[in-house]
Backbone as a ProteinNet text record, in pm:
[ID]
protein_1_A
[PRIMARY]
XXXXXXXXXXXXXXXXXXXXXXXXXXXXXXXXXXXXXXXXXXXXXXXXXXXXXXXXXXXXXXXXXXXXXXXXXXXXXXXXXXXXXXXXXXXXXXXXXXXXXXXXXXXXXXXXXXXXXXXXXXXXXXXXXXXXXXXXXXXXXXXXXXXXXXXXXXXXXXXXXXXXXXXXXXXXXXXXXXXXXXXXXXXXXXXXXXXXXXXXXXXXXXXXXXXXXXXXXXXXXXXXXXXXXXXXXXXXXXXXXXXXXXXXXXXXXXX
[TERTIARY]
-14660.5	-14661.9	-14760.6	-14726.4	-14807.3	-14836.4	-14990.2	-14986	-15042.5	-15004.5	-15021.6	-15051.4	-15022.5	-15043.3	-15173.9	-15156.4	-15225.7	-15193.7	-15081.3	-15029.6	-15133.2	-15229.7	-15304.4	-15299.6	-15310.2	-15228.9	-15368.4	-15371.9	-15473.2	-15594.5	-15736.1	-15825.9	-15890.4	-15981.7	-16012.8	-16182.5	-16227.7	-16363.7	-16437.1	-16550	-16675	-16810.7	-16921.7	-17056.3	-17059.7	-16979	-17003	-16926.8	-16819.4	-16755.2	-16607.5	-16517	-16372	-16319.9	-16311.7	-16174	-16079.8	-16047	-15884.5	-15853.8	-15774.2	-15764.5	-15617.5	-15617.6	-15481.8	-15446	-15302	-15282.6	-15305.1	-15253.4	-15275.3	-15227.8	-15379.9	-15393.2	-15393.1	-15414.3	-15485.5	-15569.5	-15658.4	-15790	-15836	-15931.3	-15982.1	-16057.1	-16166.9	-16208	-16151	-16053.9	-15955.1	-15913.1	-15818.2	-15818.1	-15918.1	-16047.1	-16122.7	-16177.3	-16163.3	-16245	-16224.9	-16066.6	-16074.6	-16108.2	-16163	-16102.4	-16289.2	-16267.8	-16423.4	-16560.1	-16671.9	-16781.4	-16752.1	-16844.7	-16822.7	-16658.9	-16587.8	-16509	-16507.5	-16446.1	-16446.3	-16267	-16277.4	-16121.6	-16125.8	-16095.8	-16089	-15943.1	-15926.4	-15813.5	-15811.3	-15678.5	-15681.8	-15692.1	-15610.9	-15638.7	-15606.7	-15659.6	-15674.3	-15567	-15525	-15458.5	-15516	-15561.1	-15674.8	-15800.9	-15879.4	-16035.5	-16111.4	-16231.7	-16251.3	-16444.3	-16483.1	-16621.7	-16716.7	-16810.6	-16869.6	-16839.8	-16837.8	-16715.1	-16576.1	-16487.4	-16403.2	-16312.3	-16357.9	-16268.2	-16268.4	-16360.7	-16368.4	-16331	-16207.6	-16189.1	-16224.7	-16212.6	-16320.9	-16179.8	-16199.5	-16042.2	-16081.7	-15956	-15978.6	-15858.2	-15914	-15805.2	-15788.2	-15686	-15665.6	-15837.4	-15917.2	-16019.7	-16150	-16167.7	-16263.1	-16259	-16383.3	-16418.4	-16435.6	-16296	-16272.2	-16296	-16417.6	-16408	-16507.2	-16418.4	-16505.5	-16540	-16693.7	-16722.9	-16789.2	-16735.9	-16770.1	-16891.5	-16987.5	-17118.3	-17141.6	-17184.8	-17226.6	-17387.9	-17351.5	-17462.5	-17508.3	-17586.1	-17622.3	-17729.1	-17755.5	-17850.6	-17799.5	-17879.2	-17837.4	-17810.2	-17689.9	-17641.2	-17749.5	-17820.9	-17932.8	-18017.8	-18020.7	-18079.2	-18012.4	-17921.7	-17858.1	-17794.9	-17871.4	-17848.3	-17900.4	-17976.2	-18045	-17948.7	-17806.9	-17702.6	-17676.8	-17672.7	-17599.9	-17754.1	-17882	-17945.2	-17968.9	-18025.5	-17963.5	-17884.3	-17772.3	-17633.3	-17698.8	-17703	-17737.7	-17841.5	-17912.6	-18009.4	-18021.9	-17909	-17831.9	-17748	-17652.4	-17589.7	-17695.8	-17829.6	-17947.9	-17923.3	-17988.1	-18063.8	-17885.6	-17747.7	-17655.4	-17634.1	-17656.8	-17625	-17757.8	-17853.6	-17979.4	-17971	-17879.8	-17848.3	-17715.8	-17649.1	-17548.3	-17561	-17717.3	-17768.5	-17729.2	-17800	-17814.5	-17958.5	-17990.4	-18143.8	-18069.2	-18176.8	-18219.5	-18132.4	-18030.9	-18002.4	-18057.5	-18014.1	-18083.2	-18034	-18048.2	-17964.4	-18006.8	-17909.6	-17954.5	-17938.4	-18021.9	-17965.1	-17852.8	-17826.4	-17799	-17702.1	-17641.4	-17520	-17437.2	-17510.4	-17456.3	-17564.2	-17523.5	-17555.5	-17584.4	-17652.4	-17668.7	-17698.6	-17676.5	-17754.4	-17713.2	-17879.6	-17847.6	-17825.2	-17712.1	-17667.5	-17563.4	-17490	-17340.7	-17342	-17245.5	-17233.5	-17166.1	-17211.7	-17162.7	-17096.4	-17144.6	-17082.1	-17089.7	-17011	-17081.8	-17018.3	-17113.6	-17079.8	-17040	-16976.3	-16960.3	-16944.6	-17004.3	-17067.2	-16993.3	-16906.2	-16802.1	-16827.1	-16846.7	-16800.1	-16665.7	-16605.8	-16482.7	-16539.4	-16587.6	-16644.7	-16793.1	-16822.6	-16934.5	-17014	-16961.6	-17072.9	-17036.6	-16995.5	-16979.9	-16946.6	-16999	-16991.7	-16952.7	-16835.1	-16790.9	-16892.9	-16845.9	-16951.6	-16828.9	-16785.9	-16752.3	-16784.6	-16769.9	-16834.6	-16732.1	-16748.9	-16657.6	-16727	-16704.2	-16806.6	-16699.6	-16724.1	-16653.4	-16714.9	-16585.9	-16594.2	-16588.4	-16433.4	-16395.7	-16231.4	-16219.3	-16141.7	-16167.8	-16112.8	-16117.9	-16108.5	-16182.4	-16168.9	-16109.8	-16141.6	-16137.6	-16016.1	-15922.2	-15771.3	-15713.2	-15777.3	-15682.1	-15752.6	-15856.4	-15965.7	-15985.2	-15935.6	-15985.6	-16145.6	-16162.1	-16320	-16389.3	-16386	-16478.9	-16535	-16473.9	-16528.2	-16697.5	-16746.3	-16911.9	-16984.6	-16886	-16995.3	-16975.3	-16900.2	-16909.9	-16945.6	-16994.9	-17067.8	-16987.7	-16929.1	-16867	-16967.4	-16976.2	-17040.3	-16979.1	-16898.3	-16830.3	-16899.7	-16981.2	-17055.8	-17171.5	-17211.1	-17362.5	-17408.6	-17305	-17309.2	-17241.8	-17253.2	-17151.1	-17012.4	-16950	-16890.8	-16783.1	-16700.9	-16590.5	-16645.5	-16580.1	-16629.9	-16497.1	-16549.1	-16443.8	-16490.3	-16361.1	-16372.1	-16442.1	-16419.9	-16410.8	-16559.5	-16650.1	-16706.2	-16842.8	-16818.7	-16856.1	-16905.1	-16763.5	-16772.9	-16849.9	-16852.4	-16947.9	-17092.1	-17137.2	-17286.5	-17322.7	-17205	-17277.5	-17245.1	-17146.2	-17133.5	-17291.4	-17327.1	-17457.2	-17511.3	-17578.8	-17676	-17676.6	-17539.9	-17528.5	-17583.2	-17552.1	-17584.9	-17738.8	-17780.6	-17934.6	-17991.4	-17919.5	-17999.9	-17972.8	-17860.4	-17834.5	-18005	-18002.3	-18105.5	-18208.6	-18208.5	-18403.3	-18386.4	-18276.7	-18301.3	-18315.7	-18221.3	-18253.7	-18376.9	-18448.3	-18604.9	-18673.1	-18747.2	-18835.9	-18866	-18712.7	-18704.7	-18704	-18610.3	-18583	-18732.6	-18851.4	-18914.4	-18979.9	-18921	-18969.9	-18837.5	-18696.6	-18617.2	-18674.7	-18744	-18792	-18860	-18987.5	-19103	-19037.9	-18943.4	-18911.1	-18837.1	-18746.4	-18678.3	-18775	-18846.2	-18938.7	-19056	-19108.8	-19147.6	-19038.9	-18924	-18856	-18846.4	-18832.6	-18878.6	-18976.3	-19096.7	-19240.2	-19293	-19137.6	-19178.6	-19103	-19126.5	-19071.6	-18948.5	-18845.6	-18749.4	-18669.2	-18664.6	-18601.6	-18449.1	-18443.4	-18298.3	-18268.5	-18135.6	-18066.6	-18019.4	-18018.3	-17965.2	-17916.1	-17736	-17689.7	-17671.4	-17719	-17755.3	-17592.2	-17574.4	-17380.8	-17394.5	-17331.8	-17286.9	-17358.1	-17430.1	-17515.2	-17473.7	-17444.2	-17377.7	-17488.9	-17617.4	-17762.5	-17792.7	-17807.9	-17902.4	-18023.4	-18092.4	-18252.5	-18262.8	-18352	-18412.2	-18564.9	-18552.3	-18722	-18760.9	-18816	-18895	-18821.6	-18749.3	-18717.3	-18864.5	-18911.6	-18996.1	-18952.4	-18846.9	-18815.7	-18798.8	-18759.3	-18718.4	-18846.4	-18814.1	-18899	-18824.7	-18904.7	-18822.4	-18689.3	-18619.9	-18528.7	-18443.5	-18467.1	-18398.5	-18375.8	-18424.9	-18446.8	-18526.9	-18462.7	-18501.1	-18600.3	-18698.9	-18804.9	-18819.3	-18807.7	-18796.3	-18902.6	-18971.5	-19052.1	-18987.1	-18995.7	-18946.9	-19102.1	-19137	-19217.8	-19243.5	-19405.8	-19405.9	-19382.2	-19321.4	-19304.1	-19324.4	-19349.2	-19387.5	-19314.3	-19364.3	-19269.5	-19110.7	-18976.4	-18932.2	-18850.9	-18769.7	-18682.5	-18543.4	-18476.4	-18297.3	-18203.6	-18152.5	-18036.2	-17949.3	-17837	-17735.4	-17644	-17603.4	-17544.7	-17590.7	-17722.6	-17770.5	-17719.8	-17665.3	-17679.1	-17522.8	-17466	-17335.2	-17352.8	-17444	-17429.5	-17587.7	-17608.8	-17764.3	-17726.1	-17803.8	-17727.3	-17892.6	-17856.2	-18024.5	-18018.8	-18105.7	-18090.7	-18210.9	-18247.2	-18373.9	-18337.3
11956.8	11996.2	12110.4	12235.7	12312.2	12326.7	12320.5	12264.6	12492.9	12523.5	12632.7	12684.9	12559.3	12559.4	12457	12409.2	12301.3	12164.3	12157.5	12036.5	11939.5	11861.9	11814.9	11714.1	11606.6	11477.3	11398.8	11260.6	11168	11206.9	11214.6	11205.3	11031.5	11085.5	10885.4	10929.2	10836.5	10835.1	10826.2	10867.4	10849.2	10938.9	10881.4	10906.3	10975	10921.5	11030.9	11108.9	11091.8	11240	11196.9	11297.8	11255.4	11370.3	11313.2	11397.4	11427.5	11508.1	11581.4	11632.2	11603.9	11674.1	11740.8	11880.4	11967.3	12021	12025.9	12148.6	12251.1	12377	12495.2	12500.4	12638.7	12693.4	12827.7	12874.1	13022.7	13027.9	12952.1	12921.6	12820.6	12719.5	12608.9	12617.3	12751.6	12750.1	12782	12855.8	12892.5	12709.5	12654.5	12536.1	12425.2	12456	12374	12413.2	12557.3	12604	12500.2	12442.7	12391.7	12235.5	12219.3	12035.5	11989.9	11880.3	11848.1	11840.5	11817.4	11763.6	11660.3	11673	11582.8	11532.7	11689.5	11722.9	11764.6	11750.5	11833.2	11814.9	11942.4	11962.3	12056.9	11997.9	12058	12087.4	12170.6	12224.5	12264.5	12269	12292.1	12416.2	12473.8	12631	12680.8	12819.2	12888.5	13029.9	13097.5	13253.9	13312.3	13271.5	13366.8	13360.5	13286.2	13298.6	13404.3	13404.6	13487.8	13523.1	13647.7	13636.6	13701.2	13679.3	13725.2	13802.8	13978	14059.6	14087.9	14087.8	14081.9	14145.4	14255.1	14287.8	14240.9	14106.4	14027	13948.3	13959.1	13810.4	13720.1	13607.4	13496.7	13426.7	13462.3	13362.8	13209.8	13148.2	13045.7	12938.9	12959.8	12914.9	12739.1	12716.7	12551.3	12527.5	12395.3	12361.1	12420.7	12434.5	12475.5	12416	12390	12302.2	12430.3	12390.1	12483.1	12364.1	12431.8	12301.9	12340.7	12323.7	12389.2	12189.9	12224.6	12137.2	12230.2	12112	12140.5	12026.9	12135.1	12093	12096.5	12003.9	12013.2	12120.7	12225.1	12311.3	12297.2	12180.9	12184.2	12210.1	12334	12417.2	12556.5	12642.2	12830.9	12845	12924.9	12966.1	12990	13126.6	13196.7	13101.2	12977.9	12861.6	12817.1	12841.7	12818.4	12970.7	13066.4	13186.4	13171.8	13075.3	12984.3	12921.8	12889.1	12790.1	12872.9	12967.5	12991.5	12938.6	12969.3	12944	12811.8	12720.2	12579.1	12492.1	12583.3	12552.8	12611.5	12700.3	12731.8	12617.1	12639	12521	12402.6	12354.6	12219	12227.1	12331.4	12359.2	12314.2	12421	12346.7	12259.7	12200.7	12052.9	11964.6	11986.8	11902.3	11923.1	12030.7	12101.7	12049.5	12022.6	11957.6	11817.1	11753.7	11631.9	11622.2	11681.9	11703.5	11718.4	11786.1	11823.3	11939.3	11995.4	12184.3	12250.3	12281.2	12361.2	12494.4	12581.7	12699	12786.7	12721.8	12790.9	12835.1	12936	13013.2	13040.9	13059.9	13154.5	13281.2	13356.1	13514	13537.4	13572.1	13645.6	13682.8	13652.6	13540.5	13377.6	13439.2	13310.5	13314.2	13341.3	13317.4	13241.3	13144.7	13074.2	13165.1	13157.2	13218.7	13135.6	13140.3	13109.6	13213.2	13276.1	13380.1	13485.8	13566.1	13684.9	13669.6	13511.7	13483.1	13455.7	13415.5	13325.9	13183.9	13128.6	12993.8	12948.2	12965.6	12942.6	13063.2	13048.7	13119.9	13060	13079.8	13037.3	13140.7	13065.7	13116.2	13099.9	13090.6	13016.2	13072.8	13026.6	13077.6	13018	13068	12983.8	12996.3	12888.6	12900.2	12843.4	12773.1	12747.2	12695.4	12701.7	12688.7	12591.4	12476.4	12378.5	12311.5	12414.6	12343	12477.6	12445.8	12565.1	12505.5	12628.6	12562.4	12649.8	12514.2	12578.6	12563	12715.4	12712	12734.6	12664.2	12641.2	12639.1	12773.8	12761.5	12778.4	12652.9	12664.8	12630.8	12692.6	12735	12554.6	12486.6	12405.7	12387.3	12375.3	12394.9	12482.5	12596.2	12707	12830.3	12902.7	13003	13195.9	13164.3	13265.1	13383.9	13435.9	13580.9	13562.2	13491.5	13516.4	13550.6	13498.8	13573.7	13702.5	13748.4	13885.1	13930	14036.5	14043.2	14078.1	14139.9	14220.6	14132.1	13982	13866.5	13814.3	13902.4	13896.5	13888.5	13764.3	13774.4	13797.8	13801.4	13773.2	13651.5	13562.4	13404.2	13335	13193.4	13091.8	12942.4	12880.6	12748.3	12642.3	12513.2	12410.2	12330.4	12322.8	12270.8	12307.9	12479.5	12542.1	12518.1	12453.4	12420.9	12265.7	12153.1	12030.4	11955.7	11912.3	11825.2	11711.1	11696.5	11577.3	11655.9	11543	11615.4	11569.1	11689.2	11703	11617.8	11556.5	11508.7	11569.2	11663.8	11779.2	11651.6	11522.9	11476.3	11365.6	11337.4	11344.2	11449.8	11549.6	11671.6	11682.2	11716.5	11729.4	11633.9	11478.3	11372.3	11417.8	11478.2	11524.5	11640.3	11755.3	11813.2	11837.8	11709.6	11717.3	11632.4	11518.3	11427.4	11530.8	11633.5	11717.6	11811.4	11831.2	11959.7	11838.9	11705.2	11650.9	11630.3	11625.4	11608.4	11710.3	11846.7	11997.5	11994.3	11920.2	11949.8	11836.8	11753.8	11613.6	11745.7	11798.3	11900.6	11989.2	12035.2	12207.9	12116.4	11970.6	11907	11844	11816.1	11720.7	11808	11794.2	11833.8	12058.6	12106.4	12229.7	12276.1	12412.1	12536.2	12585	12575.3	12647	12532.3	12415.8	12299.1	12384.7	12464.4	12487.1	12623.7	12704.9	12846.7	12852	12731.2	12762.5	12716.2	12621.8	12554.3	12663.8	12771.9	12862.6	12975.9	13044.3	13106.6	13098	12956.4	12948.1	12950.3	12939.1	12999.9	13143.1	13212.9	13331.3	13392.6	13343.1	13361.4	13501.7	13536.2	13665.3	13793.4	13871.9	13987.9	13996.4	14053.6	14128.4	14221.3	14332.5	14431.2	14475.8	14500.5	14516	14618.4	14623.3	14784.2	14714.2	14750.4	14713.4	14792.3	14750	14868.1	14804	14879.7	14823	14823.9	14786.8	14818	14973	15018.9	15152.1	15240.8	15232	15312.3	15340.1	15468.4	15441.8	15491.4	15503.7	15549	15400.2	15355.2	15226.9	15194.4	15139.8	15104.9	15028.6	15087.7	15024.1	14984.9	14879.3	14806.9	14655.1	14613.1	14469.4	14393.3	14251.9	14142.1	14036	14003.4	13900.9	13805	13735.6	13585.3	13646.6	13508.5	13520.4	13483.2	13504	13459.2	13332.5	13269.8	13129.9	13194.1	13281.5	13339.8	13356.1	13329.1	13345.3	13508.2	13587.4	13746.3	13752.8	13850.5	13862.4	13982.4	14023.8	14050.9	14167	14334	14394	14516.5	14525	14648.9	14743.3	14856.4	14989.3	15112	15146	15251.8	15299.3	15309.3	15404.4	15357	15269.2	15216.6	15080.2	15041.6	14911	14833.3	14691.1	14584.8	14580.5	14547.8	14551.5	14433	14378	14266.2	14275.5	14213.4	14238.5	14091	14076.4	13969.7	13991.5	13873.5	13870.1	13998.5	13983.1	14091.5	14233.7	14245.6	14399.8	14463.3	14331.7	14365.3	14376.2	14444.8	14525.1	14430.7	14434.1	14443	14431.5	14317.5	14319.1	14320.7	14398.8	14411	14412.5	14257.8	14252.2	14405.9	14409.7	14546.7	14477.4	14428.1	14367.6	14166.9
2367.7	2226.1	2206.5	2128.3	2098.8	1944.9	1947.9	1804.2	1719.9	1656.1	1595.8	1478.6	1396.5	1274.3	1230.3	1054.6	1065.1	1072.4	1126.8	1168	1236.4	1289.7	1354.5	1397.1	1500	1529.1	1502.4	1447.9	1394.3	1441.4	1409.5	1416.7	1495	1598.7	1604.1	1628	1580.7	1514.7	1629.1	1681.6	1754.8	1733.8	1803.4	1730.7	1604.9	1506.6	1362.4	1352	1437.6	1440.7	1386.1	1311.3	1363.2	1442.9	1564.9	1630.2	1663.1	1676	1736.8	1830.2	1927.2	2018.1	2046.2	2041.4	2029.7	2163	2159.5	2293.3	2286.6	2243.3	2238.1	2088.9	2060.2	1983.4	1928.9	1835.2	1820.5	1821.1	1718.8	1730.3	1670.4	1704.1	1685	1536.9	1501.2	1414.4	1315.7	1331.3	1180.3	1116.2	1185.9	1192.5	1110.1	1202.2	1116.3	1024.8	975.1	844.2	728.2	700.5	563.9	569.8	728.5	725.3	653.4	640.8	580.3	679	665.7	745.4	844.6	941	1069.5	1136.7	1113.4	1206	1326.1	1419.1	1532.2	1583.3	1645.7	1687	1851.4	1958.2	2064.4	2096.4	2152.8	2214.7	2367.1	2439.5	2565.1	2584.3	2547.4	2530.8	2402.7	2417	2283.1	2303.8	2225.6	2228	2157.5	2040.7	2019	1993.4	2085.7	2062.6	2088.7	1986.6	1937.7	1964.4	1948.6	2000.5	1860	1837.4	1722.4	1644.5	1734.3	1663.2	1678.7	1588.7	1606.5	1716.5	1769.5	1869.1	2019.4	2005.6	2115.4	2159.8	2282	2277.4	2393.6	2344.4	2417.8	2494.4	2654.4	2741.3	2683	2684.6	2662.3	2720.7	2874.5	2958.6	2985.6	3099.7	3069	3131.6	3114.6	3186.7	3121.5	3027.8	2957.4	2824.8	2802.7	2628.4	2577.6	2466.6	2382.3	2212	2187.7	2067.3	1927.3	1815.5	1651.8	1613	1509.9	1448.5	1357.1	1224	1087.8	1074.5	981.6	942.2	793.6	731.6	596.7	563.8	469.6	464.2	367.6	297.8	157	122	-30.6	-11.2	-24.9	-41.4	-47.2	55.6	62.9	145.9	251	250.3	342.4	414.6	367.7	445.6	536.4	610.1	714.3	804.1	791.8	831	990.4	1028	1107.9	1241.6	1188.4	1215.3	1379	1409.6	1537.6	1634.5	1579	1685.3	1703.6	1610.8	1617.7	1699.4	1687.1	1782.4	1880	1922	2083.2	2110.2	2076.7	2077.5	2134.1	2057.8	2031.3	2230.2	2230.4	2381.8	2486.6	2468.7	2586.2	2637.4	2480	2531.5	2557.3	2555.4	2573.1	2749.2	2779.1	2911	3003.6	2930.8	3015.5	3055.6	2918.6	2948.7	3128.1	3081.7	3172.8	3288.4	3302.1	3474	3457.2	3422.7	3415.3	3415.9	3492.6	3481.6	3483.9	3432.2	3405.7	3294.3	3243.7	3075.2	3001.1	2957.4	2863.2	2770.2	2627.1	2482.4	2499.8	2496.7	2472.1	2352.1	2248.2	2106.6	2093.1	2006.2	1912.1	1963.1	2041.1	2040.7	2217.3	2285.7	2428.2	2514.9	2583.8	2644.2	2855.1	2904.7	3016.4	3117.1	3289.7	3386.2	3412.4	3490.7	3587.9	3488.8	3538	3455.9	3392.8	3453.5	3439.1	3261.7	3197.9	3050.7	3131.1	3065.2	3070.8	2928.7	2803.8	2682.7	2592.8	2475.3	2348.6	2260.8	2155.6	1939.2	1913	1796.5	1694.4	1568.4	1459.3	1330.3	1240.9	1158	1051.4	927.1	801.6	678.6	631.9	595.1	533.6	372.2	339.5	235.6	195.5	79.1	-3.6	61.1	148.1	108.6	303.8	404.3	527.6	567.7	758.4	835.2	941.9	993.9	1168.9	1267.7	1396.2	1507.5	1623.9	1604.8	1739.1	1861.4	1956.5	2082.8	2199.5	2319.8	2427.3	2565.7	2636.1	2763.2	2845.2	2933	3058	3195.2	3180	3274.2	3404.8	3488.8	3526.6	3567.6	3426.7	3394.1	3478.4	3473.2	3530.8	3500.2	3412.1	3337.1	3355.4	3490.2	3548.7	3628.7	3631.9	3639.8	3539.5	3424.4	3305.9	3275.9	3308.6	3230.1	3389.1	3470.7	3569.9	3581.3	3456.6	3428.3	3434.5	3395	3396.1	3528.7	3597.8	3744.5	3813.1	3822.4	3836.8	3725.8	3601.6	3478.9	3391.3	3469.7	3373.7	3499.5	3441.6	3536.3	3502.1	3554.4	3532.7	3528.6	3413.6	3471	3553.4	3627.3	3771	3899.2	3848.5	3991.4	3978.7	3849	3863.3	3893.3	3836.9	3856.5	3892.4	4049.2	4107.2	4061.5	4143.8	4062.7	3997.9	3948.5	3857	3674.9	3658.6	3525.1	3407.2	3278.1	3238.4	3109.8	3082.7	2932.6	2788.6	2812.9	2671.2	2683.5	2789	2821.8	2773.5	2826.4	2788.1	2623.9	2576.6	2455.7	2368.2	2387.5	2340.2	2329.9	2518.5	2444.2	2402.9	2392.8	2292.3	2167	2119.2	1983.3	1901.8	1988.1	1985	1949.1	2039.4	2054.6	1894.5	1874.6	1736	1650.7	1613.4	1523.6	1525.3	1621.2	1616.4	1576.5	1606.1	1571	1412	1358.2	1248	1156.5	1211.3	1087.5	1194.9	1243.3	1266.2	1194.6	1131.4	1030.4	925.7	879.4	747.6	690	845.8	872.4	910.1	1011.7	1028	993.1	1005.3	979.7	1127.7	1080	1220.9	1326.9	1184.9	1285.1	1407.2	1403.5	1534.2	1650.5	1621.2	1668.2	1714.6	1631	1703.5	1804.9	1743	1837.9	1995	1978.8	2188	2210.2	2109.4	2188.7	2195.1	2135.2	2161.5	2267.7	2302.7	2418.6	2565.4	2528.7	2634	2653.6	2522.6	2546.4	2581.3	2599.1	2607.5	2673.8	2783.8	2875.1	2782	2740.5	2705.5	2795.9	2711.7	2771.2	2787.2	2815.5	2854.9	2759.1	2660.5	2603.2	2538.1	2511.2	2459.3	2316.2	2230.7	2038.7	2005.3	1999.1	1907.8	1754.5	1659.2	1503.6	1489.2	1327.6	1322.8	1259.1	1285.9	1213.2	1320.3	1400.9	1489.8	1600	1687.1	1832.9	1876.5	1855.5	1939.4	1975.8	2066.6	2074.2	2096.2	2037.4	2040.4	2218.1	2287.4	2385.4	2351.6	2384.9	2341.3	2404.7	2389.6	2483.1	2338.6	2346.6	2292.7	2304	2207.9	2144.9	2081.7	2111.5	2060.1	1904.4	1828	1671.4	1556.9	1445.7	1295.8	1262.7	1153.8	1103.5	1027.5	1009.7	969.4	1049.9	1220	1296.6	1381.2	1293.1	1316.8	1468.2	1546.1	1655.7	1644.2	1701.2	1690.4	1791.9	1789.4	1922.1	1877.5	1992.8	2039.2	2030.8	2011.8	2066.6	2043.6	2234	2205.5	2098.7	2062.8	1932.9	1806.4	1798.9	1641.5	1647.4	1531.2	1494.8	1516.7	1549.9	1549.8	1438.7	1495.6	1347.6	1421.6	1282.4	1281.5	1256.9	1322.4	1246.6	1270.5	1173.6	1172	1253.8	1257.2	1333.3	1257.2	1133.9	1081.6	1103.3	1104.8	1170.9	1309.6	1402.2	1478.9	1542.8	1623.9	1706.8	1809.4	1896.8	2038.6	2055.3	2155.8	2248.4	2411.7	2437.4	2605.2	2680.2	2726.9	2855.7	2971.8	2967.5	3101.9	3217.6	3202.8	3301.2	3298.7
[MASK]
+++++++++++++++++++++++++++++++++++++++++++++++++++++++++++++++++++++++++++++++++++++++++++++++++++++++++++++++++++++++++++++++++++++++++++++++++++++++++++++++++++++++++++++++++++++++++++++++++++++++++++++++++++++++++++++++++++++++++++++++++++++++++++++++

C-alpha cells in the first residue's frame, strides 16, 4: 500500500505517543502538519523529503527512520525559535542511548560523526499552537545508491553499532528523548539545553556563512549559540555578531 495522501491507517498508542506507521510517502511532515500534539508518523520511504531549504532534498530510501512528530508550542510563537536545537539535542542524547559515541549537531539541524551526517531536522509550523519535528537518520539505508554525490558524506547507524538494527525500536528512543527535550524548554528552560551543547562546542570552529540574500560568505571561528539559539561567529576584525536560523543560507565546516 502506498499511502500519499492523508489517508493514514490507525494510530496505536505508546510512551505518549500516537503512532502511525505508513509506506511511502511524499513527505511525513506535510502529513503531520494538521494532525494534533503527541503525534508521530513514520514512513518507509519518502519522494519528497525535504532539507531546511527548500531546494534540498533529503534521500529517503527503504531502511532509514524516516519520521515527523508534532509538539504542542504553547506560548509566543518566538519562544520556541529554540525547537530545532532542542531536537538535535534530543537526537544526542537518543543516539547515546543506542550506543553511539562521538555525535555531534552542527548548526543548526544536522547531526554528524566524523565528517559523515548521520541525521537531520527539520522544524515546521503548520499552526498556531503545535510544531512538527522532522527527523531522518540514516539506519541501515543506503543513501548513495540513490544520490551518487552522497558518496562518503553520510554515515549509517548500522556502521557505527553492531547488531541488527530494528527501525521501530529506534524510533521509541528517540521519540522518549524529544519528549524529555520538550518538559526541559517547558521546565527547567533551553538555556540547561545550550549550556551541554555549547560545552560540546567548547573548541572554536572553523566555518564559511552564507547569510540569505548574500553570495559573499562570511568565514569566521563558530562559538556555540545564545539562549535564543543564535549561533555566535567571529570574523577577523569585527565584532562578535549573531544570526538565526532564518539569517542563515548555508553553514559549511571547513576545518
Amino acid at each position: 500500500m502506498s499511502i500519499v495522501s492523508e489517508t493514514i491507517p490507525a494510530a496505536y498508542p505508546a510512551d505518549g505517543w500516537d503512532i502511525a506507521v505508513l509506506d511511502e510517502v511524499d513527505s511525513t511532515n506535510t502529513l503531520a502538519g494538521r494532525k494534533p500534539a503527541w503525534t508521530a508518523l513514520r514512513a518507509h520511504t519518502q519522494t519528497g523529503g525535504r532539507g531546511r531549504t527548500r531546494d534540498r532534498r533529503w534521500v529517503s530510501d527503504s531502511g532509514g527512520l524516516w519520521l515527523s512528530a508534532v509538539l504542542p508550542c504553547p506560548g509566543p510563537r518566538t519562544a520556541w525559535e529554540i525547537l530545532p536545537l532542542a531536537a538535535g539535542w534530543a537526537v544526542l542524547d537518543a543516539l547515546r542511548e543506542l550506543g553511539v559515541s562521538g555525535a555531534r549537531l552542527r548548526w543548526p539541524n544536522d547531526v554528524m560523526v566524523g565528517r559523515g551526517k548521520l541525521a537531520g531536522l527539520l522544524v515546521e509550523r503548520y499552526t498556531a499552537e503545535t510544531a512538527v519535528v522532522g527527523i531522518g537518520l540514516n539506519v541501515f539505508n543506503h543513501p548513495e545508491r540513490a544520490a551518487a554525490d552522497l558518496a562518503g558524506q553520510t554515515v549509517r547507524l548500522a556502521d557505527l553499532v553492531p547488531g541488527d538494527q530494528n527501525l521501530d525500536a529506534v524510533m521509541r528512543v528517540v521519540l522518549r528523548s524529544l519528549r524529555e527535550a520538550h518538559e526541559t524548554v517547558l521546565g527547567p528552560g533551553f538555556g540547561v539545553i545550550a549550556d551541554e551543547l555549547n560545552r560540546a562546542w567548547k573548541e572554536p570552529r572553523r566555518v564559511e556563512v552564507t547569510l540569505q540574500g548574500q553570495t559573499e560568505p562570511l568565514v569566521g571561528q563558530f562559538h556555540g549559540v545564545d539562549l535564543q539559539g543564535r549561533l555566535r561567529l567571529t570574523v577577523k576584525g569585527r565584532a562578535p555578531a549573531y544570526y538565526d536560523a532564518t539569517q542563515v543560507a548555508l553553514l559549511r565546516e571547513l576545518a
